[in-house]
N, C-alpha and C positions, 0 to 999 in steps of 0.2 A: 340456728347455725352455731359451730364449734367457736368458741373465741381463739384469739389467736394466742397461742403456747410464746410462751418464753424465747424459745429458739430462734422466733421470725421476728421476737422487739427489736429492732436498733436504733440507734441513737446518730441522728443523722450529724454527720462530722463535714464540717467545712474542705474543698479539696480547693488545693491555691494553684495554681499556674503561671508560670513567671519565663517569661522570653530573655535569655539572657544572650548578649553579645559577648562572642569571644572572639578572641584575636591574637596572632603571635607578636612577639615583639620585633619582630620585622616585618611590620604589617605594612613595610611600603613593598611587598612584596607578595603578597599572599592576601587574599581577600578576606574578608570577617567570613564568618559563620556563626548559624543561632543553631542554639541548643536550648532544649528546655528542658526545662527544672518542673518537676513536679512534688509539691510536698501534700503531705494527708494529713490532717489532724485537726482540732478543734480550732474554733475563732480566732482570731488574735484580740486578747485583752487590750486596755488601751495604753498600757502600761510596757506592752512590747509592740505598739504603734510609735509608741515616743522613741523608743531605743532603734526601731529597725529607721524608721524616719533622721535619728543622730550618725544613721553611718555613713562613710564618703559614699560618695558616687562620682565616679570616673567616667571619663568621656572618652570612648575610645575614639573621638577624630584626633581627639590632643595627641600630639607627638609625643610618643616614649609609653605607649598603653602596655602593660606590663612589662617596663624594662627595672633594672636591679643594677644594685653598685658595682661600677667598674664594667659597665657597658658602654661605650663610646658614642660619642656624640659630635657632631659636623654644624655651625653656624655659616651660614651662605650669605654673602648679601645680593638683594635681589634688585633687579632695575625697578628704578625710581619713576612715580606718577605726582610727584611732586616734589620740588626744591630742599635738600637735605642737610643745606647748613647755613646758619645766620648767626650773626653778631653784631651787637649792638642795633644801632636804627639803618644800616646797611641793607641792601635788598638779598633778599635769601642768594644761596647760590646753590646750583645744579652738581653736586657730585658725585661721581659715577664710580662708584667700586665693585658695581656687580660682578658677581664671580669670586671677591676672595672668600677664600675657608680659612675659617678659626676652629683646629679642633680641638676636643677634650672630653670629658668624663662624667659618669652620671658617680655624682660625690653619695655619701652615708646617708640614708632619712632622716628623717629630721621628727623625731618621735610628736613635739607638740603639733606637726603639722601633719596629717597621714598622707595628703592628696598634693605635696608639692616635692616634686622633683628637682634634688639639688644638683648646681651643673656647675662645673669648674672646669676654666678651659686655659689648656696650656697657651700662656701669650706668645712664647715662643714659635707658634704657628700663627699669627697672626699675619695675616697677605693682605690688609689695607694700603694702599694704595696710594701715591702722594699727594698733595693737592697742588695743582700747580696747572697750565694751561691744555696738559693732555688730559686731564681727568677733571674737568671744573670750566662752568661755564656761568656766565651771570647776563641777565637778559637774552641767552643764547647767544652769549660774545666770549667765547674763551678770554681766561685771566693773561693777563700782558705777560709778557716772554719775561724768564728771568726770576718770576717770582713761585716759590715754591715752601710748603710744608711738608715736613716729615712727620708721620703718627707713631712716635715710640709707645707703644703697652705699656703697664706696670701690671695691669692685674686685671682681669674679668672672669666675675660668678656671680652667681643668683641661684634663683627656681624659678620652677614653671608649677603650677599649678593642675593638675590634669582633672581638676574637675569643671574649671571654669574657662582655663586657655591663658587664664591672668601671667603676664611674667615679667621679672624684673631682674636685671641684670646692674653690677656695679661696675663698671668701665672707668679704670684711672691710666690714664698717659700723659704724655707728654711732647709736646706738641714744639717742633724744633723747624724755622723759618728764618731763611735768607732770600738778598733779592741779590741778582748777579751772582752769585755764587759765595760760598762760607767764604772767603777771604777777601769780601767786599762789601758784603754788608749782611753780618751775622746779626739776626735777633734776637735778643734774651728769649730764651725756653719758658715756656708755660706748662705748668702741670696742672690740668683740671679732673677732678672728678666726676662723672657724667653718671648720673644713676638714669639706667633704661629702665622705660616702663612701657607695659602694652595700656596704660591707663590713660592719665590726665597728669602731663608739665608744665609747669607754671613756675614762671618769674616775675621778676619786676615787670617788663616790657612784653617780654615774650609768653607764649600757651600753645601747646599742643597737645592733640589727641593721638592716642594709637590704637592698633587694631588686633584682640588676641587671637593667639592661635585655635585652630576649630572652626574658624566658621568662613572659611575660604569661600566666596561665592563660587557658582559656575562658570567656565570659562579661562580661570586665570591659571589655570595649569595645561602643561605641554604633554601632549602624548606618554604616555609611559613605557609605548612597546617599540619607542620607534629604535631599529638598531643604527647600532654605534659605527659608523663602515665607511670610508671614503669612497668614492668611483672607483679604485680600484681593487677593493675587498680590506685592505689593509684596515686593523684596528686604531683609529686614535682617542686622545685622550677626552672624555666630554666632558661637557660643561656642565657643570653642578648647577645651574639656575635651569638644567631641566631636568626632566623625571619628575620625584617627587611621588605626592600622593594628596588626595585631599585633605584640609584643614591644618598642614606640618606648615604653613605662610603667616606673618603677623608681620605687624609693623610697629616697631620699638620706636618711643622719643624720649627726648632728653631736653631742658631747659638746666645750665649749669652758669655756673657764677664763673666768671673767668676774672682773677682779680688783676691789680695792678704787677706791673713788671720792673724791675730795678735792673740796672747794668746798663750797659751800653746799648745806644739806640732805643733805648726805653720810654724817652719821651716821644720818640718817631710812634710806636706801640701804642701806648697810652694814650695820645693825641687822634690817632686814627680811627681806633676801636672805640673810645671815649671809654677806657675803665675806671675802676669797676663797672662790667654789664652783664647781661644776659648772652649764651651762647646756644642756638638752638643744635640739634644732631636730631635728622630720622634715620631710621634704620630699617627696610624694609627688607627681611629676609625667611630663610626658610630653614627650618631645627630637622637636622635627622638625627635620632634613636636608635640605635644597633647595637645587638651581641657581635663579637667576632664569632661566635660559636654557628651562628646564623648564616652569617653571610660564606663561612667554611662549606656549610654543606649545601648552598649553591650548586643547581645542576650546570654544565659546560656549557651547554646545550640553549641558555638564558641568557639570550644576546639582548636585552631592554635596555632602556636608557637609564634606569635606576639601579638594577643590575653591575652595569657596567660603572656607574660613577659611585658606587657604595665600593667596588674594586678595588678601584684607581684611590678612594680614601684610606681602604685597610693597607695599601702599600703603603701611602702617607706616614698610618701610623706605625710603621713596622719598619722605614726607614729612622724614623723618630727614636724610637725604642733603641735599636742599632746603635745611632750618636750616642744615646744615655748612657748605654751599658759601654761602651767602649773604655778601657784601661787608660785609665787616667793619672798619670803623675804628679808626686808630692813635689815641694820644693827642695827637701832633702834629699828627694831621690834623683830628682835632675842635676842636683850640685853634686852627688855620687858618679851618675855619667859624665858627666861633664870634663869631671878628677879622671875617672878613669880611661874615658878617651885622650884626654892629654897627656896620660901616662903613658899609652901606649904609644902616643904617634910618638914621646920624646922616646922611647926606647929603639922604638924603628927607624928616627932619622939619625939617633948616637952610634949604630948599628950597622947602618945602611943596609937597614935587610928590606928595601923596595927592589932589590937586584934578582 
């Protein structure tokens, strides 16, 4: 028999095949799809096993799978399966702020970290809710009439991690408390800084676990198609604790140091809470990730529940926008009108040309 010619040698080359998941970044709207990747060529050395092995890898459940700076972002807080604030050796208390949105901005990367997602969110949207006996319960006994907190913001940002779901947010406010009303018994203000984490919090006294985003079991999300419509066809506004999509849920905590209080009624404070102590905060809520570019080209026709409350958000932020850019006066320029309206009225009433 003829040996075999040159022509028919080859040199068998390794062929790879790799499933890759893709997804838009309004993937609470659009389903994944896979696409494969097909490359040809020789082995990989071990040496480009170490390198392909060092690169991120992204979880597309995490919220924000391919989103970029200056895409907008929605923080929801979600109803509570467990007691969401304590201080000191006091029994938790039940508080319910499900439903507000804080929104804000997916901030610049952050080059030493490739897979975390920085988020900055205007406090100025912040719709927390006050603690007092409509929204707070302890043993299931609403708090006694009369006594109330206000939650002033200062600041909230962090990242989210999109490879792991890990995320950690730094929450500082300011925490302002009367019983009967401010002109009866005002409490000195507390400003604490609460760092969330979907991790592990731990104080002196107190410890809590959280739960990151990604790995929402089944069940705990609400229909996504159901439409938005009263009994009698009229549109209203939905609730952002529905829709949704799988694995955009976590549950943030907080163990922070709430120190002592000086001013007035400061020893009523001190004496009660026994500070310096521990102050716990859950947060149980839900991250949405959106272009405006995305949500624009929304067909009319996509009445869902996610659909519609991603809507009612971009109006949010575009009434927002509106106040920002609004013409705003200097003080030199108001003491300008000010001069020249009182010039004028003295000219018209020296005048009497109101006739």
């Amino acid at each position: 028999p003829r040996p075999p010619s040159t022509a028919h040698t080859m040199t068998t080359h390794a062929t790879h095949v790799r499933l890759t998941c893709v997804a838009s970044r309004r993937g609470c709207r659009v389903s994944r799809r896979w696409r494969t990747v097909t490359r040809a060529g020789s082995d990989t050395t071990p040496s480009q096993k170490k390198s392909l092995s060092s690169d991120p890898v992204i979880n597309p459940s995490v919220p924000g799978f391919g989103a970029t700076s200056g895409d907008r972002v929605a923080l929801t807080t979600m109803p509570a399966s467990r007691p969401t604030l304590g201080v000191s050796a006091w029994p938790d208390f039940d508080y319910d702020a499900s439903g507000a949105t804080t929104l804000g901005v997916v901030d610049l990367p952050d080059p030493n970290h490739p897979t975390r997602l920085r988020l900055k969110f205007d406090v100025s949207s912040f719709q927390g809710p006050s603690v007092n006996s409509k929204t707070t319960k302890i043993f299931g006994i609403p708090l006694p009439p009369g006594v109330n907190i206000d939650i002033v913001p200062i600041s909230l940002h962090g990242w989210l991690d999109q490879s792991t779901g890990d995320c950690e947010l730094d929450f500082d406010a300011e925490f302002r408390g009367w019983i009967f009303g401010e002109t009866v018994v005002a409490l000195p203000a507390m400003t604490i800084r609460s760092p969330l984490t979907t991790g592990e919090a731990k104080g002196v006294r107190r410890r809590a676990f959280g739960k990151p985003f990604g790995v929402t079991p089944t069940g705990e999300l609400s229909p996504v198609v159901t439409p938005i419509l009263t009994a009698g066809g009229a549109p209203v506004s939905p609730n952002p604790c529905l829709g949704g999509v799988r694995g955009d849920t976590a549950e943030l905590v907080s163990v922070a140091i709430v120190p002592l209080t000086t001013g007035k009624w400061s020893w009523l404070m001190n004496t009660l809470l026994q500070l310096p102590n521990d102050a716990l905060a859950v947060l149980p809520c839900r991250l949405r990730v959106w272009s405006p570019a995305d949500s624009a080209a929304l067909d009319d026709s996509d009445q869902s529940t996610e659909s519609a409350i991603l809507e009612n958000l971009d109006k949010r932020f575009e009434l927002k926008r509106a106040a920002d850019d609004s013409l705003k006066c200097t003080a030199s320029q108001m003491d300008l009108a000010l001069a020249s309206f009182g010039a004028a009225t003295f000219v018209e009433e020296t005048y009497n040309l109101y006739a």
